[in-house]
C-alpha positions as CSV (number, residue, x, y, z in Angstrom):
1,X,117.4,111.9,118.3
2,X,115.9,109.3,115.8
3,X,114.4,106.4,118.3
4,X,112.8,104.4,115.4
5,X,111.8,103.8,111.6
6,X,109.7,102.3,109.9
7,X,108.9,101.5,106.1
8,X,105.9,99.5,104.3
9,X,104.8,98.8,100.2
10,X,101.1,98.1,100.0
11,X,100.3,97.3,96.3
12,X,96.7,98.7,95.0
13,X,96.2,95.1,93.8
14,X,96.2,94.0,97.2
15,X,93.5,96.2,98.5
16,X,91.2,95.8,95.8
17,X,91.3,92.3,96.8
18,X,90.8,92.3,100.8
19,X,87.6,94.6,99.8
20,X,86.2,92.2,97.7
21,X,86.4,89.5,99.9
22,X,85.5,92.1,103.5
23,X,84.2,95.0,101.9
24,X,83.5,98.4,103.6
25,X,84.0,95.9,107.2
26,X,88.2,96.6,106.1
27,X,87.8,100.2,105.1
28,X,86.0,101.2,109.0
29,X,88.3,99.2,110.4
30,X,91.7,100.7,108.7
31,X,89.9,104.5,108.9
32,X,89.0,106.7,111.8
33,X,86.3,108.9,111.5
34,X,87.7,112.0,110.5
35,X,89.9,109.7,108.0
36,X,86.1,108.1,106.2
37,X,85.1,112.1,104.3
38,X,88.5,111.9,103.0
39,X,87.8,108.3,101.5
40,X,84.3,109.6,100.4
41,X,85.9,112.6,98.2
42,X,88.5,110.5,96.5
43,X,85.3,107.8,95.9
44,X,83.5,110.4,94.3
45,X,86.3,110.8,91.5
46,X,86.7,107.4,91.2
47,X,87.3,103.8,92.6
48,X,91.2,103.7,91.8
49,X,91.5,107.3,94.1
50,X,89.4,105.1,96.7
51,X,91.6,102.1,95.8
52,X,95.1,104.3,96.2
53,X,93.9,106.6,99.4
54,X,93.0,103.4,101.3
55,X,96.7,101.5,100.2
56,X,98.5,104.9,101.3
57,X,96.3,105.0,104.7
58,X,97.5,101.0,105.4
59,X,101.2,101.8,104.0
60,X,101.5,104.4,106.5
61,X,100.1,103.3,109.7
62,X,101.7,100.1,109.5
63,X,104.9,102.3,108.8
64,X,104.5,104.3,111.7
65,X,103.6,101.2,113.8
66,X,107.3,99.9,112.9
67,X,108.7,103.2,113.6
68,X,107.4,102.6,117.3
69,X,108.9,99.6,117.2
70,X,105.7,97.7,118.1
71,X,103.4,96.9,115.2
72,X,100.2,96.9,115.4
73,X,99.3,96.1,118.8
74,X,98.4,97.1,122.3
75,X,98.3,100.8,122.1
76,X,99.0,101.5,118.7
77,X,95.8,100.4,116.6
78,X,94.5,101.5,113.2
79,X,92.3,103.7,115.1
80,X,94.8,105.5,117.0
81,X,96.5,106.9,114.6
82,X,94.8,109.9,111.8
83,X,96.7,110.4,108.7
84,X,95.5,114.1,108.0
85,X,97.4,117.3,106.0
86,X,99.4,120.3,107.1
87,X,98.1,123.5,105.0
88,X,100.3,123.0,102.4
89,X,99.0,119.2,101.6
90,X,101.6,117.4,103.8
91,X,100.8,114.5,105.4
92,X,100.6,114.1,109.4
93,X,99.8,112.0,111.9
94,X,97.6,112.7,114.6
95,X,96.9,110.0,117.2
96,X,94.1,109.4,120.0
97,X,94.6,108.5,123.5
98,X,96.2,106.2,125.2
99,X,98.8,106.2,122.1
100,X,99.2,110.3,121.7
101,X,99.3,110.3,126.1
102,X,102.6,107.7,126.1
103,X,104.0,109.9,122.9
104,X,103.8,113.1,124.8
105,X,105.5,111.2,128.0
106,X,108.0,109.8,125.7
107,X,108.6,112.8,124.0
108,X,108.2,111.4,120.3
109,X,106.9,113.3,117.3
110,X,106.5,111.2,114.5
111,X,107.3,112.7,110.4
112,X,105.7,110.5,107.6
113,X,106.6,110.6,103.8
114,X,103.9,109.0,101.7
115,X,104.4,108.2,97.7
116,X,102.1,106.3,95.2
117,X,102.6,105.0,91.5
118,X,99.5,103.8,89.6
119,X,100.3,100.0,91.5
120,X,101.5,100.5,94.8
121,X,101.9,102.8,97.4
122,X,105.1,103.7,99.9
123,X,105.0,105.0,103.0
124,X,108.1,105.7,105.4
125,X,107.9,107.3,109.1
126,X,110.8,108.1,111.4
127,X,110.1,108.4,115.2
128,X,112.0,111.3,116.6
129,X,112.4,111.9,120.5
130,X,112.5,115.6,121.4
131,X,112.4,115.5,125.0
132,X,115.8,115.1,126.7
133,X,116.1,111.9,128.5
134,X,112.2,110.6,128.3
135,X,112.1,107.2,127.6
Protein backbone atom coordinates (compact mmCIF):
# COMPACT_ATOMS: atom_id res chain seq x y z
CA UNK A 1 0.00 0.00 0.00
CA UNK A 2 1.33 3.51 -1.11
CA UNK A 3 1.43 5.56 2.48
CA UNK A 4 3.18 8.61 0.81
CA UNK A 5 4.79 10.59 -2.17
CA UNK A 6 6.82 12.97 -2.72
CA UNK A 7 8.18 15.04 -5.69
CA UNK A 8 11.02 18.04 -5.93
CA UNK A 9 12.80 20.19 -9.12
CA UNK A 10 16.17 21.55 -8.08
CA UNK A 11 17.51 23.62 -11.00
CA UNK A 12 21.56 23.32 -11.55
CA UNK A 13 21.46 27.14 -11.49
CA UNK A 14 20.45 27.02 -8.05
CA UNK A 15 23.20 24.89 -6.71
CA UNK A 16 25.84 26.61 -8.42
CA UNK A 17 24.77 29.47 -6.52
CA UNK A 18 24.32 28.17 -2.74
CA UNK A 19 28.11 26.94 -3.44
CA UNK A 20 29.37 30.03 -4.28
CA UNK A 21 27.99 31.75 -1.47
CA UNK A 22 28.69 28.25 1.31
CA UNK A 23 30.97 26.37 -0.60
CA UNK A 24 32.09 22.69 0.12
CA UNK A 25 30.20 23.74 4.01
CA UNK A 26 26.61 22.86 1.57
CA UNK A 27 28.08 19.87 -0.27
CA UNK A 28 29.20 17.93 3.55
CA UNK A 29 26.20 18.96 4.72
CA UNK A 30 23.71 17.58 1.82
CA UNK A 31 26.30 14.28 1.42
CA UNK A 32 27.06 11.39 3.70
CA UNK A 33 30.14 9.87 3.56
CA UNK A 34 29.75 7.11 1.36
CA UNK A 35 27.77 9.75 -0.92
CA UNK A 36 31.33 12.40 -1.03
CA UNK A 37 33.61 9.54 -3.64
CA UNK A 38 30.73 9.61 -5.74
CA UNK A 39 30.80 13.61 -5.89
CA UNK A 40 34.70 13.33 -6.26
CA UNK A 41 34.30 11.02 -9.53
CA UNK A 42 31.80 13.18 -11.21
CA UNK A 43 34.24 16.36 -10.08
CA UNK A 44 36.97 14.75 -11.78
CA UNK A 45 34.97 14.91 -15.26
CA UNK A 46 33.94 18.04 -14.67
CA UNK A 47 32.23 20.86 -12.58
CA UNK A 48 28.61 20.58 -14.38
CA UNK A 49 28.74 16.43 -13.42
CA UNK A 50 29.57 17.89 -9.79
CA UNK A 51 26.95 20.63 -10.34
CA UNK A 52 24.11 18.02 -11.65
CA UNK A 53 25.07 14.97 -9.05
CA UNK A 54 24.82 17.40 -6.12
CA UNK A 55 21.06 18.99 -7.59
CA UNK A 56 19.93 15.15 -8.12
CA UNK A 57 21.29 14.24 -4.44
CA UNK A 58 19.06 17.51 -3.00
CA UNK A 59 16.07 16.75 -5.49
CA UNK A 60 15.78 13.38 -4.05
CA UNK A 61 16.20 13.48 -0.41
CA UNK A 62 14.00 16.34 -0.16
CA UNK A 63 11.56 14.03 -2.31
CA UNK A 64 11.84 11.28 -0.11
CA UNK A 65 11.46 13.54 2.88
CA UNK A 66 7.84 14.50 1.48
CA UNK A 67 7.16 11.00 0.71
CA UNK A 68 7.48 10.46 4.62
CA UNK A 69 5.36 13.12 4.99
CA UNK A 70 7.66 15.03 7.31
CA UNK A 71 10.32 17.10 5.55
CA UNK A 72 13.32 17.58 6.58
CA UNK A 73 13.18 17.27 10.18
CA UNK A 74 13.54 15.31 13.34
CA UNK A 75 14.59 11.88 12.10
CA UNK A 76 14.85 12.34 8.60
CA UNK A 77 18.07 14.59 7.92
CA UNK A 78 20.25 14.84 4.84
CA UNK A 79 22.50 12.55 6.66
CA UNK A 80 20.12 9.81 7.08
CA UNK A 81 19.32 9.04 4.05
CA UNK A 82 22.30 7.52 1.13
CA UNK A 83 21.32 7.85 -2.42
CA UNK A 84 23.44 4.78 -3.83
CA UNK A 85 22.85 2.23 -7.09
CA UNK A 86 21.41 -1.29 -7.50
CA UNK A 87 23.85 -3.28 -9.96
CA UNK A 88 22.27 -2.28 -12.82
CA UNK A 89 22.76 1.66 -12.09
CA UNK A 90 19.37 2.20 -10.30
CA UNK A 91 19.13 4.55 -7.77
CA UNK A 92 18.35 3.50 -3.95
CA UNK A 93 18.03 4.79 -0.89
CA UNK A 94 19.68 3.55 2.01
CA UNK A 95 19.13 5.23 5.37
CA UNK A 96 21.00 5.33 8.93
CA UNK A 97 19.57 4.87 12.26
CA UNK A 98 17.16 6.16 14.03
CA UNK A 99 15.34 6.84 10.39
CA UNK A 100 16.08 3.16 8.77
CA UNK A 101 14.95 1.63 12.74
CA UNK A 102 11.27 3.50 12.60
CA UNK A 103 11.14 2.30 8.65
CA UNK A 104 11.62 -1.27 9.51
CA UNK A 105 8.87 -0.83 12.53
CA UNK A 106 6.77 0.83 10.04
CA UNK A 107 7.22 -1.45 7.42
CA UNK A 108 8.15 1.12 4.64
CA UNK A 109 10.39 0.61 1.72
CA UNK A 110 10.94 3.63 -0.13
CA UNK A 111 11.47 3.45 -4.57
CA UNK A 112 13.05 6.77 -6.03
CA UNK A 113 13.09 7.75 -9.75
CA UNK A 114 15.72 10.34 -10.44
CA UNK A 115 15.89 12.43 -14.07
CA UNK A 116 18.20 15.40 -15.07
CA UNK A 117 18.28 17.73 -18.27
CA UNK A 118 21.28 20.02 -18.75
CA UNK A 119 19.20 22.74 -16.15
CA UNK A 120 17.48 21.02 -13.67
CA UNK A 121 17.03 17.91 -12.07
CA UNK A 122 13.74 15.75 -10.89
CA UNK A 123 13.36 13.51 -8.40
CA UNK A 124 10.11 11.55 -7.38
CA UNK A 125 9.90 8.87 -4.30
CA UNK A 126 6.80 6.87 -3.26
CA UNK A 127 6.72 5.37 0.23
CA UNK A 128 5.28 1.96 0.22
CA UNK A 129 4.25 -0.03 3.47
CA UNK A 130 4.82 -3.76 3.14
CA UNK A 131 4.09 -4.84 6.52
CA UNK A 132 0.35 -5.60 7.26
CA UNK A 133 -1.10 -3.31 9.69
CA UNK A 134 2.35 -1.42 11.07
CA UNK A 135 1.83 1.96 11.37
Amino acid sequence: MIRGIGCDVVEVKRVRDVLETHGERFIRKLLTENEWPLYQKRLSLSKDHALAFVASRWAVKEAVSKALGTGIAEDVTFHSMEVMHNAKGAPLMLFKDPLRERLMQEGLFVHVSITDEKSVVAAFAVAEQRLEGAH
